[in-house]
C-alpha positions as CSV (number, residue, x, y, z in Angstrom):
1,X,-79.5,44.6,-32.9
2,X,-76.2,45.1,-30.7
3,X,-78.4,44.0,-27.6
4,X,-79.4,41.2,-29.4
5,X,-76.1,40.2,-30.2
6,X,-75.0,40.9,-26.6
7,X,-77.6,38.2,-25.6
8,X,-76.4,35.4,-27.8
9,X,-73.1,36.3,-26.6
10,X,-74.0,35.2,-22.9
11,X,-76.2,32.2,-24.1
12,X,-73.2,31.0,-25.7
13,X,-70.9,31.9,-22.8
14,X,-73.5,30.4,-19.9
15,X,-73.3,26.7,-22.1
16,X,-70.0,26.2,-22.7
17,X,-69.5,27.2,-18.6
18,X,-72.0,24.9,-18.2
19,X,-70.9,22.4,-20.6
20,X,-66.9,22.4,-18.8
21,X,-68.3,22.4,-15.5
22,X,-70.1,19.2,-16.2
23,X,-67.8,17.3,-18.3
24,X,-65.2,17.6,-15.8
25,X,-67.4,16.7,-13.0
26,X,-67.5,13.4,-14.7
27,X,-63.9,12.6,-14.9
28,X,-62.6,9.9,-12.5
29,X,-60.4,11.4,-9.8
30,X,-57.2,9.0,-10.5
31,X,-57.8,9.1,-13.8
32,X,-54.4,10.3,-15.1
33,X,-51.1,8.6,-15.1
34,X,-49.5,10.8,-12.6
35,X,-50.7,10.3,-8.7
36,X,-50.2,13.1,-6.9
37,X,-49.8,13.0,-3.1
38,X,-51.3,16.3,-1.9
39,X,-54.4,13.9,-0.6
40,X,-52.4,12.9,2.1
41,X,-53.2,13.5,5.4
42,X,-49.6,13.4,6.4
43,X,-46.8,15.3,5.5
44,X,-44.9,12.4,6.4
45,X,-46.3,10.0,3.6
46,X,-45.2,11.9,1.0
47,X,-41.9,11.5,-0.8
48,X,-39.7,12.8,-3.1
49,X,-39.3,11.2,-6.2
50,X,-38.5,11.0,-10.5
51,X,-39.7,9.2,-12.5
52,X,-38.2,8.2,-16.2
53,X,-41.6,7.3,-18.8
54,X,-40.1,5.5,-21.5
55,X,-42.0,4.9,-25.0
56,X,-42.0,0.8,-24.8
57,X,-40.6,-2.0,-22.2
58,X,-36.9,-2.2,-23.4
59,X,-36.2,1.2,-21.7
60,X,-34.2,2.5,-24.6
61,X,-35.6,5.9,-25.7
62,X,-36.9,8.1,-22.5
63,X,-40.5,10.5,-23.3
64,X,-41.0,12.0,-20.0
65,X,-39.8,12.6,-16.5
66,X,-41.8,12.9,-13.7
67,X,-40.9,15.3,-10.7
68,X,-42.9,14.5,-7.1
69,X,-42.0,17.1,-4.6
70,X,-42.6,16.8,-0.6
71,X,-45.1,19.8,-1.1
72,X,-47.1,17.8,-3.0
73,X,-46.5,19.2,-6.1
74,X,-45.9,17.1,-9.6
75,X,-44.3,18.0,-13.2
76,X,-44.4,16.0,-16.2
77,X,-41.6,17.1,-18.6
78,X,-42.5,15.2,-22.0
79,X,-45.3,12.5,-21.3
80,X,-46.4,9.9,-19.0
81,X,-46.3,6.2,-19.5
82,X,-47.1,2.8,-18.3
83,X,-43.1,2.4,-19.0
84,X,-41.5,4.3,-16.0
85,X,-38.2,4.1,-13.8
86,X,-38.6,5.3,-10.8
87,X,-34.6,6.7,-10.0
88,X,-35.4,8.8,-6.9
89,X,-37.2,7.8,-3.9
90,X,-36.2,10.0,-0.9
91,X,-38.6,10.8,2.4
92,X,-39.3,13.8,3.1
93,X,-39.1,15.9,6.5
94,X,-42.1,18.4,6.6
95,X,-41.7,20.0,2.6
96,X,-37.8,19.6,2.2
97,X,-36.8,16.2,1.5
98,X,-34.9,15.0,4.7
């Protein structure tokens, strides 16, 4: 009985792998709000920046801000939205902003 149960254990572990592994193979790439610019060839391209997601087009009640870092890196504090500000937009030297 316990190796039995043992078994089902690992079917159930081996599908839902299985099952992750190809749902989010079948995501688009750019499929989120955020675009993050670790793809870039050059350290050069990236830049530092914030942006301010706001919850509708009169800008009055802020939901998110986005931090872009010369590393590459992005946070999202709150949530993303087609409404944004961007209020930083600095180049950066190597991974420190210049």
């Amino acid at each position: 009985m316990n190796l039995f149960s043992k078994a089902k254990r690992l079917v159930a572990f081996t599908a839902l792998t299985l099952t992750l592994a190809l749902s989010s193979a079948s995501i688009p790439q750019h499929a989120g709000a955020l675009k993050f610019g670790a793809g870039s060839t050059s350290a050069a391209a990236l830049r530092f920046r914030v942006v301010w997601y706001f919850s509708d087009a009169t800008h009055t009640t802020r939901v998110g801000i986005g931090t872009f870092r010369c590393n590459g890196r992005a946070t999202l504090s709150g949530r993303s939205t087609q409404f944004s500000e961007e209020v930083i937009n600095e180049p950066c030297c190597g991974t420190e902003v210049c």
